[in-house]
MIDOSE-1310 file (N, C-alpha, C; in nm, 2 decimals, decimal comma, always signed):
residues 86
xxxx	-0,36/-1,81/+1,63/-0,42/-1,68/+1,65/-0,57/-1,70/+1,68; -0,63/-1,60/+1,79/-0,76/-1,60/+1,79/-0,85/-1,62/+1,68; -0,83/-1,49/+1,61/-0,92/-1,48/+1,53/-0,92/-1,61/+1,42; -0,83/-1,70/+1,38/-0,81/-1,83/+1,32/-0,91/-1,97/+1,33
xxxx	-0,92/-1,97/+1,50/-1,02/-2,02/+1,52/-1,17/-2,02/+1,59; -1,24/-2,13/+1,48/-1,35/-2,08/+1,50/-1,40/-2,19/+1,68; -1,50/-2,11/+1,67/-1,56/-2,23/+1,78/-1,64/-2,32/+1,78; -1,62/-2,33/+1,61/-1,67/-2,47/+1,63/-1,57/-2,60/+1,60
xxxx	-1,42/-2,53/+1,60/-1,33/-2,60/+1,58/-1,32/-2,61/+1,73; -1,36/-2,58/+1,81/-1,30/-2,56/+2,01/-1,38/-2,69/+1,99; -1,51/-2,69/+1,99/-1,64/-2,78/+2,02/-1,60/-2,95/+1,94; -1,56/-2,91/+1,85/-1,53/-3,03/+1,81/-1,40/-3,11/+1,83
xxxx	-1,27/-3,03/+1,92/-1,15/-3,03/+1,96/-1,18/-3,10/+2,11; -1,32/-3,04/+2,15/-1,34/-3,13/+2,24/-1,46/-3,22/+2,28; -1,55/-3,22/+2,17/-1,70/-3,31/+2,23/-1,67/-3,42/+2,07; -1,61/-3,37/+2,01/-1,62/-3,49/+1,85/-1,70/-3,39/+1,76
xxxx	-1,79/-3,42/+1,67/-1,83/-3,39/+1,54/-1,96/-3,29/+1,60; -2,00/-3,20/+1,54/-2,12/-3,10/+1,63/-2,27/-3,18/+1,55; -2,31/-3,24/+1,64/-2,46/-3,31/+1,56/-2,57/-3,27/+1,66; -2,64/-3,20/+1,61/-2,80/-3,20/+1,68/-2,84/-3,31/+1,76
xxxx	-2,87/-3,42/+1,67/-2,95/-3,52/+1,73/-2,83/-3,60/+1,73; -2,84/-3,79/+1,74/-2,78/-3,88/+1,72/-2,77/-3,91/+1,57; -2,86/-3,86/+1,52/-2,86/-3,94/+1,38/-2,86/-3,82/+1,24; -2,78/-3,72/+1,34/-2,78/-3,61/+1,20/-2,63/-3,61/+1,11
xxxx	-2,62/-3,56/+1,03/-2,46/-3,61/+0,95/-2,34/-3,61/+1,06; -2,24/-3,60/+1,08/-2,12/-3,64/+1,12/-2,14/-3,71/+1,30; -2,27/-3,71/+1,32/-2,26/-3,81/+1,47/-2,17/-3,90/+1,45; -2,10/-3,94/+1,58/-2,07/-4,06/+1,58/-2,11/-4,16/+1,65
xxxx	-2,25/-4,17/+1,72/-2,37/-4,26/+1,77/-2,44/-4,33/+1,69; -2,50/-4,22/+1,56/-2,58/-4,35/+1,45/-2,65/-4,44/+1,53; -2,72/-4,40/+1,66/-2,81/-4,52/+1,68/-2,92/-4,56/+1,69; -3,00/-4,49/+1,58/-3,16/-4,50/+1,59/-3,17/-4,55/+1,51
xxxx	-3,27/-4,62/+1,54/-3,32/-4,77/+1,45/-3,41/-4,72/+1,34; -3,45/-4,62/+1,33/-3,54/-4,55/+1,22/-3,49/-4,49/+1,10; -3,36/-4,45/+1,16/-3,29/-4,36/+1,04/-3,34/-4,37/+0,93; -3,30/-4,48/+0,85/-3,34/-4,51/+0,72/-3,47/-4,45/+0,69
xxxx	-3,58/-4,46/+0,81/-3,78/-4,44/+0,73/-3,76/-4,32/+0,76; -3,73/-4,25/+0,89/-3,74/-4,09/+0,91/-3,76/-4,00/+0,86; -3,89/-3,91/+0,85/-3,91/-3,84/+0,78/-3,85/-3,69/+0,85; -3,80/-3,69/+0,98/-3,70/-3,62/+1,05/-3,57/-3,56/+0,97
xxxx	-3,55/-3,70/+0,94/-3,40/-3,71/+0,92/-3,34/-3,55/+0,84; -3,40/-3,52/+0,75/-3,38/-3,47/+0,62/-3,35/-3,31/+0,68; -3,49/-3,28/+0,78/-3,50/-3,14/+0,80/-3,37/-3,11/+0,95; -3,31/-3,27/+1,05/-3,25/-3,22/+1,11/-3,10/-3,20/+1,08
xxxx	-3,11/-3,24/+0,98/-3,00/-3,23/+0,89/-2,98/-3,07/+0,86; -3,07/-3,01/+0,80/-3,06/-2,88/+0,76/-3,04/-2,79/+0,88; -3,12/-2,84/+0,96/-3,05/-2,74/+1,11/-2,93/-2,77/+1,18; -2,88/-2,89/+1,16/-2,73/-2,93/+1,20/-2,62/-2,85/+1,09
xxxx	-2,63/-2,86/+1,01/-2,56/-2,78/+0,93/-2,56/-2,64/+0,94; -2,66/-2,56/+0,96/-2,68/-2,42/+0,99/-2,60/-2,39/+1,10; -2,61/-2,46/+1,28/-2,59/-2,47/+1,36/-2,43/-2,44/+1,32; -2,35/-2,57/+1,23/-2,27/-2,54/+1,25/-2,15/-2,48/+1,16
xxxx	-2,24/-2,46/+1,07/-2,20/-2,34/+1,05/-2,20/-2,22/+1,04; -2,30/-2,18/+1,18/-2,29/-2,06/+1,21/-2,19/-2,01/+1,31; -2,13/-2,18/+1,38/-2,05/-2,20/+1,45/-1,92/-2,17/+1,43; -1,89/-2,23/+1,30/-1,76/-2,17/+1,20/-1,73/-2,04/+1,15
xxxx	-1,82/-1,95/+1,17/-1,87/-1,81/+1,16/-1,80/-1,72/+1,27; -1,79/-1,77/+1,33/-1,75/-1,74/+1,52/-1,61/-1,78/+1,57; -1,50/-1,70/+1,56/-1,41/-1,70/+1,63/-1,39/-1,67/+1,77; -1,25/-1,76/+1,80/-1,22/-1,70/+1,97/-1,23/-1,57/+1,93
xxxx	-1,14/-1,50/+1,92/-1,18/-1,36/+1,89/-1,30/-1,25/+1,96; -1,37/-1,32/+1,83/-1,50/-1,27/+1,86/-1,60/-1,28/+1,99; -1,51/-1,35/+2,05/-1,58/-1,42/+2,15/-1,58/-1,36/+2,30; -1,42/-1,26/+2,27/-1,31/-1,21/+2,32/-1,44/-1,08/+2,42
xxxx	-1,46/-1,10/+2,55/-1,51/-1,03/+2,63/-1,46/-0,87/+2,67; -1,34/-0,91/+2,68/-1,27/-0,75/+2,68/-1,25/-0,67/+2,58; -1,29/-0,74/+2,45/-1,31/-0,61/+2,34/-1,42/-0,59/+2,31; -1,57/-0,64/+2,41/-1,66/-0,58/+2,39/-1,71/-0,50/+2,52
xxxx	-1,68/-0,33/+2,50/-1,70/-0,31/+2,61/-1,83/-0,28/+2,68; -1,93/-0,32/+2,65/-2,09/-0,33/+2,69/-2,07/-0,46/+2,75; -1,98/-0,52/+2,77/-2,02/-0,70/+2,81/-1,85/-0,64/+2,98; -1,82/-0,53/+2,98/-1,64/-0,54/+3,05/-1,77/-0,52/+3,18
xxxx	-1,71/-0,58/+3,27/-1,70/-0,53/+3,43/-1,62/-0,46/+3,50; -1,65/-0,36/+3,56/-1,57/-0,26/+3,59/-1,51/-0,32/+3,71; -1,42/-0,41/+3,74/-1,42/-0,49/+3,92/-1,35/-0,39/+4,01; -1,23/-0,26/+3,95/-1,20/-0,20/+4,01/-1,29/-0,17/+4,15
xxxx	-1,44/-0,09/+4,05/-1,55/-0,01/+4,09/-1,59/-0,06/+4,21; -1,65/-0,21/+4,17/-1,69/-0,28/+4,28/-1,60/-0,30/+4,37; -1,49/-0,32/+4,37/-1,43/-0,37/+4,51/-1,36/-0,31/+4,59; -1,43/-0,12/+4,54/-1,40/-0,03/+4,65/-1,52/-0,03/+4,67
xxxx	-1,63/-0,04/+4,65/-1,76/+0,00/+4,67/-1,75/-0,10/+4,82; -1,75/-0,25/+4,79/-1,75/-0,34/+4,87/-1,65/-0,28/+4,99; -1,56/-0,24/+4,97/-1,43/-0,17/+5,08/-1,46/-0,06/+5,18; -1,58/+0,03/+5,11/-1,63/+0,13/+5,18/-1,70/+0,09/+5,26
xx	-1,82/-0,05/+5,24/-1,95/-0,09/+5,29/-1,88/-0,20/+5,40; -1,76/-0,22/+5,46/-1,72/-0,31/+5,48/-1,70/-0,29/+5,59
């Protein structure tokens, strides 16, 4: 069901683990040579995690264009407009 999944399960279904940088928790690159001294490391960590779990927050669903109708396009509209002008 839509609402079941999130999109950060889509993202990760298809790119691998959701990491900011290379060297933030679940990368699977790990390849900077600094990691260990980085004074980085710590804070991009806290935003990789927000990130994704703000990601996990967010279902197809929600994502779902036709149930929000301030986002629908009317195409009927347009493609008599275009029919008349034509």
């Amino acid at each position: 069901r839509h609402d079941e999944i999130s999109i950060a399960a889509v993202i990760e279904a298809m790119d691998g683990p959701i990491a900011i940088t290379d060297c933030a928790e679940g990368s699977t690159h790990q390849s900077c040579n600094i990691e260990g001294i980085c004074p980085l490391s710590t804070g991009w960590n806290k935003v990789n995690h927000a990130v994704k779990h703000a990601l996990e927050e967010v279902s197809l669903a929600d994502m779902n264009i036709a149930q929000s109708p301030a986002l629908t396009v009317d195409l009927t509209a347009k493609k008599t407009a275009s029919a008349a002008g034509a």
